[in-house]
C-alpha positions as CSV (number, residue, x, y, z in Angstrom):
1,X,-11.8,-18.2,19.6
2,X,-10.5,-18.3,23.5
3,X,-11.1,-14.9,25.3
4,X,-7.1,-14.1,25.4
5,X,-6.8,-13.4,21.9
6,X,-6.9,-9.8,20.5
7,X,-9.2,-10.6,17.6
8,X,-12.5,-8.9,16.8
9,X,-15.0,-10.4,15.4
10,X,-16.4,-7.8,12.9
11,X,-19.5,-10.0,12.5
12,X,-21.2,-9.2,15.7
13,X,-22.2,-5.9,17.6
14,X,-22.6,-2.1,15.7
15,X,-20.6,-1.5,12.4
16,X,-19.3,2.2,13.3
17,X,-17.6,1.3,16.3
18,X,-16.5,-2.2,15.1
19,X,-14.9,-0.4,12.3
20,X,-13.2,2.5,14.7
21,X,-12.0,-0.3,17.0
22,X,-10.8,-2.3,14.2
23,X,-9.4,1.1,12.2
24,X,-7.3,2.7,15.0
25,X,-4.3,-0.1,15.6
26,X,-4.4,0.3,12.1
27,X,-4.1,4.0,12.0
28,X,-1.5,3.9,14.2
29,X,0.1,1.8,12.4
30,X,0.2,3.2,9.0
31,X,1.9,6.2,11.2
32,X,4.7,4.3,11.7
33,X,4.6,2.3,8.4
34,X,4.7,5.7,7.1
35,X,7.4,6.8,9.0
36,X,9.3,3.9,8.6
37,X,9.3,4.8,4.6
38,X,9.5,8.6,5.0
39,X,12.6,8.8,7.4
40,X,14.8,7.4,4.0
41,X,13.4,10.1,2.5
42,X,14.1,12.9,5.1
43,X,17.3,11.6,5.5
44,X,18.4,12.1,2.0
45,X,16.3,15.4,1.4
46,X,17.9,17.2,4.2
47,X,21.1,15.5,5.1
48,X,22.6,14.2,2.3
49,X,21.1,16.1,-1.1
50,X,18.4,16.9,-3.2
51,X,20.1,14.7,-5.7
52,X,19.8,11.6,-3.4
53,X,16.2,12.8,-2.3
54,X,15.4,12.5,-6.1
55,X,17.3,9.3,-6.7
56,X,15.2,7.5,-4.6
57,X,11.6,9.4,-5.4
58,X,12.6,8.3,-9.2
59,X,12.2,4.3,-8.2
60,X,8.6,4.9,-6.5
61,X,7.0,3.2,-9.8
62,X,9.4,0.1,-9.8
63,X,9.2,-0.4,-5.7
64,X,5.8,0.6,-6.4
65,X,5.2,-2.5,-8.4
66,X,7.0,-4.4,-6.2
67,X,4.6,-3.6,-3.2
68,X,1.4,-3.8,-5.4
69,X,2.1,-7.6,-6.5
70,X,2.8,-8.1,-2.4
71,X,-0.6,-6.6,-1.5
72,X,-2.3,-8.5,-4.2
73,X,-1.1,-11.7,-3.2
74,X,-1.4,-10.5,0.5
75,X,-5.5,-9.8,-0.3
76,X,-5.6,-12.8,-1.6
77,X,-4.8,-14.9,1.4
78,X,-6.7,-12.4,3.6
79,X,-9.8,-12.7,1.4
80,X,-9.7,-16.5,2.0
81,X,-8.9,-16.5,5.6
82,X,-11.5,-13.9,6.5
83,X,-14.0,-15.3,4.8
84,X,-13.0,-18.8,6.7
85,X,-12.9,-16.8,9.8
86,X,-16.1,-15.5,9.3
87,X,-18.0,-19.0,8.6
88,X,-16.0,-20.5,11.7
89,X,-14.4,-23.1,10.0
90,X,-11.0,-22.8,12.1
91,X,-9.5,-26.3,10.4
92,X,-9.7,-24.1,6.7
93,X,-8.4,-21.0,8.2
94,X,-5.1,-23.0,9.7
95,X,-5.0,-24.7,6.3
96,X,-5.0,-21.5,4.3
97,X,-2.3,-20.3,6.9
98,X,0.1,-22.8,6.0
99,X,-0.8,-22.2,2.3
100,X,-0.3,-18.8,2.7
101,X,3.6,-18.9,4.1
102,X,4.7,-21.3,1.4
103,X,3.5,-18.8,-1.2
104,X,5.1,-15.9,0.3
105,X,8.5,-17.7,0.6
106,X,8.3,-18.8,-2.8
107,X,6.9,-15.2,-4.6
108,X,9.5,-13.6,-2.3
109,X,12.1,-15.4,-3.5
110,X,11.4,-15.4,-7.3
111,X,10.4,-11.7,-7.4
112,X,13.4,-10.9,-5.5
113,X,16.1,-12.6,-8.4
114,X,13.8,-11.0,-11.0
115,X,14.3,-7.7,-9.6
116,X,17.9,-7.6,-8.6
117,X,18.4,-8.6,-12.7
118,X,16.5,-6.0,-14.2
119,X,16.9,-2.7,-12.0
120,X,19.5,-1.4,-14.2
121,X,17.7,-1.8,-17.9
122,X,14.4,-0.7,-16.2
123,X,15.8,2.2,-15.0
124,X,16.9,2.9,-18.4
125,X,14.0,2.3,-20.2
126,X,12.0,4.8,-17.8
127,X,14.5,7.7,-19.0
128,X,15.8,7.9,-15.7
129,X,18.0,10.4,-15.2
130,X,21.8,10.2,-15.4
131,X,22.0,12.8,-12.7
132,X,20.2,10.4,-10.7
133,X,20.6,6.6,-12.5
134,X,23.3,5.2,-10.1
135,X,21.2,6.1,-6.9
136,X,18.0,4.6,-8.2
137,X,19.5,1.6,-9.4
138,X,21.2,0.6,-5.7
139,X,18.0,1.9,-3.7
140,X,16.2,-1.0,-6.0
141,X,18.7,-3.9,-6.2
142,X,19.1,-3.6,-2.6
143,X,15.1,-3.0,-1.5
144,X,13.9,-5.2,-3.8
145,X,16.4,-7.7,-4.9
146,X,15.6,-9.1,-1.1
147,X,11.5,-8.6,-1.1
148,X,11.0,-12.0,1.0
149,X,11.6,-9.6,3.8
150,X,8.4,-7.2,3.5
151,X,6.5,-10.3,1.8
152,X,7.0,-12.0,4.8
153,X,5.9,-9.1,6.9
154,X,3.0,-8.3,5.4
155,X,1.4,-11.8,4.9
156,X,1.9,-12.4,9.5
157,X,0.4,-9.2,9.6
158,X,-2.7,-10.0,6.5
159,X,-3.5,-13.0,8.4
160,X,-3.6,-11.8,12.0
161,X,-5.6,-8.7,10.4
162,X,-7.7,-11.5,8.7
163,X,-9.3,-12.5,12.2
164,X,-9.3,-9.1,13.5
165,X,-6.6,-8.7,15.3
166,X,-5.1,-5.3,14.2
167,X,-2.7,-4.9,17.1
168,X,-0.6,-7.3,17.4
169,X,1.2,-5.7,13.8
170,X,1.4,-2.4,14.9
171,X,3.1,-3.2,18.3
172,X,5.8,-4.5,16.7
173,X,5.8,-2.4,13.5
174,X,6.4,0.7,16.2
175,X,9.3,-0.9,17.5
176,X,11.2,-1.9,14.2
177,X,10.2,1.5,13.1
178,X,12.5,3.3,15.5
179,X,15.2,0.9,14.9
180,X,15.1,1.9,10.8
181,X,15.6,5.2,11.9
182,X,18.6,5.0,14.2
183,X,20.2,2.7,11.6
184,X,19.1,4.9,8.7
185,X,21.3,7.5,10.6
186,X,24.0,5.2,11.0
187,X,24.2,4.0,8.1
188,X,23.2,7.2,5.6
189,X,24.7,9.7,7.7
190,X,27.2,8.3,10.3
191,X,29.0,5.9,7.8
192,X,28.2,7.8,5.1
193,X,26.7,5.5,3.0
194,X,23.6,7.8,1.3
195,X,21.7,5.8,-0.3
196,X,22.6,2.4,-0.2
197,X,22.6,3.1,3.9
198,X,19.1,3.8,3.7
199,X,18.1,0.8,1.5
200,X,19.9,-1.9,3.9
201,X,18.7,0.0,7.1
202,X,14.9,-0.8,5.5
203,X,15.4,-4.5,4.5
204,X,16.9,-4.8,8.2
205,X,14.1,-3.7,9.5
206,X,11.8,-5.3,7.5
207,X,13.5,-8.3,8.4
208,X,13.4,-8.3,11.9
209,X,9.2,-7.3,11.7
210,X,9.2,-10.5,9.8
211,X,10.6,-12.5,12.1
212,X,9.2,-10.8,15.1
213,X,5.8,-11.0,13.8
214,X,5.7,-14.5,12.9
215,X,7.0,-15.7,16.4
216,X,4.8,-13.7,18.2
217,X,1.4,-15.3,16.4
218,X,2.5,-18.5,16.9
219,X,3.0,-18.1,20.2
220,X,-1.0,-16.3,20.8
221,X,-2.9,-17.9,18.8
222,X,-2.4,-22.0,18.6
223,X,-5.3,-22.0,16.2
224,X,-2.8,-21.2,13.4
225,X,-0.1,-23.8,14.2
226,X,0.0,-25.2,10.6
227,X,1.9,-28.2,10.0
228,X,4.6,-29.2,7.4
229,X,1.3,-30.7,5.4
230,X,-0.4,-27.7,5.2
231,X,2.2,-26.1,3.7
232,X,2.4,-28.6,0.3
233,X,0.1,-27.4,-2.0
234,X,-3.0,-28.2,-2.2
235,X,-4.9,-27.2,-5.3
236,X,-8.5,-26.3,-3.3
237,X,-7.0,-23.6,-1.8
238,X,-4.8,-22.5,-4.7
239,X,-7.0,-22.3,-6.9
240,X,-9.6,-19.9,-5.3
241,X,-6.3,-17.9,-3.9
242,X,-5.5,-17.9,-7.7
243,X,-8.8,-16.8,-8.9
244,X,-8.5,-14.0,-6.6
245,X,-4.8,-13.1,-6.8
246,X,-4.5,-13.4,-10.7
247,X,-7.1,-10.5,-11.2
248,X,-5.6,-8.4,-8.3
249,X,-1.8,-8.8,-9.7
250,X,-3.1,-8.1,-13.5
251,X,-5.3,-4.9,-11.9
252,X,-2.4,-3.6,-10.1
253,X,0.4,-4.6,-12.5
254,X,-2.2,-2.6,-14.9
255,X,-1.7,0.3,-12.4
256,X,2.1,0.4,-12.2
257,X,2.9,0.1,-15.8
258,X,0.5,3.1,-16.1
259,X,2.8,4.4,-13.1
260,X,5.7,4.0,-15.2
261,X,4.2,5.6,-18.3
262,X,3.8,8.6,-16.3
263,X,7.3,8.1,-14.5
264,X,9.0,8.7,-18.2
265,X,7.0,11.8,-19.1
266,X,7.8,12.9,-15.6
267,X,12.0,12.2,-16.1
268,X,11.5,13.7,-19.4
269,X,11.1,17.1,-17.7
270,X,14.8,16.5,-15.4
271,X,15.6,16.0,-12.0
272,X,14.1,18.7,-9.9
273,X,10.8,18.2,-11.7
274,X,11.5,15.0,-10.7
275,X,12.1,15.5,-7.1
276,X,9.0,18.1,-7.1
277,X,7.1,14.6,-8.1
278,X,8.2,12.7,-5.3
279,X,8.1,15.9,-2.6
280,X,4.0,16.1,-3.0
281,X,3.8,12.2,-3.3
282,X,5.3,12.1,-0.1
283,X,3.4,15.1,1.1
284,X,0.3,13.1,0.3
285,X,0.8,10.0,1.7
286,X,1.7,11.7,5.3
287,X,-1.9,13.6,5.0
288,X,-4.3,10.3,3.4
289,X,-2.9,8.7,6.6
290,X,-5.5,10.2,8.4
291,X,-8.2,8.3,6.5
292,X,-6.7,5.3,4.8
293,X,-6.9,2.7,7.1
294,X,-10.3,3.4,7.5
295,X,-11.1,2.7,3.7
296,X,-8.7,-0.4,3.7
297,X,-10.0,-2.2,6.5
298,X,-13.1,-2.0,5.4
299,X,-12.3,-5.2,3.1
300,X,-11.5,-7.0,6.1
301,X,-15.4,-6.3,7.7
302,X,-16.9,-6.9,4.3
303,X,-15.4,-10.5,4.0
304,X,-15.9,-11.6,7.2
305,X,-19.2,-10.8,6.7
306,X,-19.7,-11.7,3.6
307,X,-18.5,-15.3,4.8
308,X,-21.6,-15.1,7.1
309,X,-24.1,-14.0,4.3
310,X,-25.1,-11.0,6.5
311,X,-25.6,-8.6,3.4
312,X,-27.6,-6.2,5.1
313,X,-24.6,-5.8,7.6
314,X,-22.5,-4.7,4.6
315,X,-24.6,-2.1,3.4
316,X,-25.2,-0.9,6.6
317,X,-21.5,-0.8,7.9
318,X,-20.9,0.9,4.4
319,X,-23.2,3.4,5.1
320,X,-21.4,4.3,8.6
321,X,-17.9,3.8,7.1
322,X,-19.1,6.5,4.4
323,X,-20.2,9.0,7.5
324,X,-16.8,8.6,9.4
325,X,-14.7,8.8,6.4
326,X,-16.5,12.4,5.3
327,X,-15.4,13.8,8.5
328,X,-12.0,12.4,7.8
329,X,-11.2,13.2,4.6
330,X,-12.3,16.9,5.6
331,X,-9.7,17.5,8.1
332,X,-6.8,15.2,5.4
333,X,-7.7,18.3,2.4
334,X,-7.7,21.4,5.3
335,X,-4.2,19.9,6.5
336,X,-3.2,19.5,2.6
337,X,-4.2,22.9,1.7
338,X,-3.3,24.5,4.5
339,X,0.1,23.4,6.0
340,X,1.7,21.8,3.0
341,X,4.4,23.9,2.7
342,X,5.4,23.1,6.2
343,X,5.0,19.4,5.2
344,X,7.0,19.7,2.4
345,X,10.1,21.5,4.5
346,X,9.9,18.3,6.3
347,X,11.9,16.6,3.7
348,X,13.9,19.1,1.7
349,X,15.7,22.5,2.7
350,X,13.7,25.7,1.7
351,X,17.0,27.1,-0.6
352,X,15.8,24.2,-3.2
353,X,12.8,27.0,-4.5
354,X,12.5,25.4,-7.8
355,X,11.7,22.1,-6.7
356,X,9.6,23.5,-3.5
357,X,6.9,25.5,-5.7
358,X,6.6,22.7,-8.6
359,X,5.9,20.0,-5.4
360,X,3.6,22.6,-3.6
361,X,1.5,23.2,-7.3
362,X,0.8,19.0,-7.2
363,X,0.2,18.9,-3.3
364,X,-2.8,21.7,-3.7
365,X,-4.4,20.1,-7.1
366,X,-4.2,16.6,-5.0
367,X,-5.6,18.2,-2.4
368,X,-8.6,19.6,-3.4
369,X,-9.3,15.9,-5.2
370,X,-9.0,13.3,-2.0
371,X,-13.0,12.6,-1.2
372,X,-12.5,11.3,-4.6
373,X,-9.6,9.1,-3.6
374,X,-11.3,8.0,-0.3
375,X,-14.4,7.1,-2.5
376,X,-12.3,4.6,-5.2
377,X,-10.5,3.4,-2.1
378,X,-13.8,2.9,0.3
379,X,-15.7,1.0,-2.9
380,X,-13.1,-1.1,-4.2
381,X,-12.0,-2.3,-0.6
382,X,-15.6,-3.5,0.0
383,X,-16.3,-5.4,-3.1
384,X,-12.8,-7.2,-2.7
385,X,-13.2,-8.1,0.8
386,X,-16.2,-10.2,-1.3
387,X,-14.0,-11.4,-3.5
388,X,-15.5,-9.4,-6.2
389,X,-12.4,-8.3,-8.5
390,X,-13.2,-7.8,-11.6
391,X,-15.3,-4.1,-11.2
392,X,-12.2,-3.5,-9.1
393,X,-10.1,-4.0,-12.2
394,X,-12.3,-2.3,-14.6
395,X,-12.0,0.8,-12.0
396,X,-7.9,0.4,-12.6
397,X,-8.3,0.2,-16.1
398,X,-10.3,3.6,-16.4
399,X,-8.4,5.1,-13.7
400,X,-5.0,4.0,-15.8
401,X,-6.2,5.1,-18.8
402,X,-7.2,8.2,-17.8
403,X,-3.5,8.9,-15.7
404,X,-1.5,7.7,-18.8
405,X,-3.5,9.7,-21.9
406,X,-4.0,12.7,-20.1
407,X,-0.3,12.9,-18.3
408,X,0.6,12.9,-21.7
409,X,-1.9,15.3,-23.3
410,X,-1.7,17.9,-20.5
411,X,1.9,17.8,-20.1
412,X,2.8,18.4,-23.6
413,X,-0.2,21.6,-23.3
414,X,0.7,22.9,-20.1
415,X,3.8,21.1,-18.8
416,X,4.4,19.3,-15.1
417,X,1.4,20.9,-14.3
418,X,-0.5,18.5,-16.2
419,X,0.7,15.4,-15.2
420,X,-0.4,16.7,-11.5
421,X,-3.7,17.0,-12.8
422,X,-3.7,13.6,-14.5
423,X,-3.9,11.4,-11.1
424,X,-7.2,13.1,-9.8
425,X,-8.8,13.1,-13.2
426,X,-8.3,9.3,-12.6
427,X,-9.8,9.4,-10.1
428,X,-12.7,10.4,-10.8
429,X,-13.2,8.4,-13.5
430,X,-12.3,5.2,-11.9
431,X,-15.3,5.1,-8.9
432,X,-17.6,4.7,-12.1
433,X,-17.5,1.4,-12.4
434,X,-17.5,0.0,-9.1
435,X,-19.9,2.2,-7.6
436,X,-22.4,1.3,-10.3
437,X,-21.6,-2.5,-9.2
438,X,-22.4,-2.2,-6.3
439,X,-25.7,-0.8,-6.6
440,X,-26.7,-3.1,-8.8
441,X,-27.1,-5.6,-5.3
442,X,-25.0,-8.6,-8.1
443,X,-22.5,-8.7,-5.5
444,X,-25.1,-10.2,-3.2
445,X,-24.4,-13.6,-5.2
446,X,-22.3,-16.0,-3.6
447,X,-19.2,-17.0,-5.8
């Protein structure tokens, strides 16, 4: 690659640093990713209502499996181009490119229709609400109903993160960030709109990254230009990108039906338990910022090197990955435990008690439980940066099995409290399988 580009090649030179060099655009980002999805929710909580706060936290399984089949098919085409990256074969990785944006049209387009239909009777058969229904079903049509705009996004940024580059996506990302929150204010609170404002102020946004993104790396890096003929399909590269993004889309489809299993028994207990729910989700998702991105991109170093056949550099950059995400993790469960109220006041007033201490019981169980999240994450990233996916999905089968029966068992024994503890039981129980893989060296064979 010429010297003016801004990718890193995680091939060459010592893993730790590598993977902090690599990590931190990326940290940075998922900041402002994350506050590009939290200011919708701090907008409703303390400007609008707890019942619009809730409204929107009752959808997180449905957008949820909206952004899961994204980041499958996303890994997909950053598993190919990665590992093309990582042999040097620059003709495949401009190839795959091409590949890669026809796909994303077309899956943003057909999952958008499919969505827009069947918010309403999905938000019915989850038990949603009626408190709550109308909300949830305009946050989804809206959101969801025009996907193409984050699928579009997030396959520029998967491919410029597929050779390394992990600033280009955050520079702009920071930029379209602000934007959704001055038009989440005009919108939601200037015109008044609640929560349809917020939902058009995020596909805006989402919009412009898209467009943004994509003019921007085909400006850098003419490596990429694909043509009109790399854009046909071209069943070489399908069906490898199908091999890899079948099991990922049946692992986390696996995962948000068991998300929606869990979102009924959750409903069943009535808005503000409902609202508790998506208080300490929120709550966690500010704090595992601090060492997510670490564990992610990790998928990234393990398939470019695992294009080069440097196994030994795997193990070895897992072992340093391991060391910095320990520290990590550490300072993500002391700011849990220790300043989750204050967290939690972030996004709804302190008069709403009831929902306050039911979202403050789930923040602290989750809490004490994230080296187990960081483990699942760190382990499953690695083996499907190698393409390896199917420990990956026996790890989501356990960990959904264990979510669904014991949100159900523990709930009906000790009420919301046990679907809190349902999620790090999971856990738990889902590094098994791809931690034993691993060990075992088989993912040392070349697919």
């Amino acid at each position: 690659m010429k010297k003016q580009t801004a990718n890193i090649d995680l091939t060459q030179g010592e893993p730790m640093r590598l993977l902090i060099l690599f990590s931190i655009p990326m940290l940075v980002g998922s900041v402002f990713q994350l506050l590009y999805s939290m200011v919708d929710s701090i907008v409703l909580g303390k400007f609008i209502s707890a019942r619009a706060f809730a409204s929107v936290g009752a959808t997180t399984s449905t957008t949820g499996f909206v952004m899961m089949i994204c980041n499958a098919l996303v890994g997909a085409f950053t598993i190919q181009i990665s590992q093309a990256f990582g042999a040097k074969e620059m003709k495949k990785v401009k190839h795959i490119v091409g590949q890669s944006m026809m796909l994303a049209l077309f899956f943003g387009c057909v999952i958008g229709l499919i969505m827009a239909g069947a918010c309403a009777p999905l938000m019915r058969l989850l038990g949603t609400p009626a408190d709550i229904f109308d909300g949830s079903v305009t946050y989804i049509r809206i959101t969801c109903g025009l996907f193409i705009a984050q699928m579009l996004y997030n396959t520029c940024a998967g491919i410029l993160r597929a050779i390394g580059d992990s600033r280009t996506p955050l520079y702009f990302l920071i930029v379209c960030s602000l934007l959704n929150i001055v038009l989440d204010l005009l919108f939601a609170v200037q015109m008044e709109h609640g929560v349809a404002g917020v939902a058009w102020a995020t596909v805006l946004a989402q919009f412009i990254s898209a467009v943004v993104c994509f003019g921007y790396m085909w400006k850098k890096y003419p490596s990429l230009h694909f043509e009109l003929p790399d854009m046909m399909p071209d069943i070489e590269v399908l069906q490898p990108f199908g091999r890899i993004a079948a099991p990922m889309c049946f692992q986390n489809s696996m995962l948000t039906v068991g998300m929606m299993v869990i979102t009924r028994v959750i409903n069943s207990f009535g808005s503000d338990v409902v609202a508790a729910y998506t208080l300490g989700s929120r709550v966690e998702q500010i704090v595992t910022v601090i060492f997510s991105q670490v564990a992610f991109s990790f998928s990234v170093y393990s398939g470019q090197n695992y294009g080069a056949r440097l196994y030994d550099r795997i193990s070895n950059g897992l072992k340093d990955a391991a060391k910095l995400l320990a520290v990590l993790v550490g300072i993500a469960m002391f700011v849990m435990l220790t300043f989750g109220r204050y967290l939690a006041l972030l996004f709804i007033n302190a008069d709403e008690t009831v929902i306050l201490e039911a979202g403050l019981k789930m923040i602290r169980i989750e809490g004490i439980f994230l080296p187990a999240l960081c483990t699942i994450w760190l382990v499953n990233s690695a083996l499907r940066g190698m393409g390896k996916i199917r420990p990956t999905i026996v790890s989501s089968i356990i960990e959904l099995g264990a979510k669904i029966g014991f949100s159900i068992l523990l709930s009906s024994l000790m009420g919301y409290i046990g679907i809190w503890l349902a999620a790090p039981i999971g856990w738990v129980l889902g590094i098994v399988p791809g931690a034993l893989y691993y060990r075992s060296g088989k993912w040392k064979e070349q697919s």
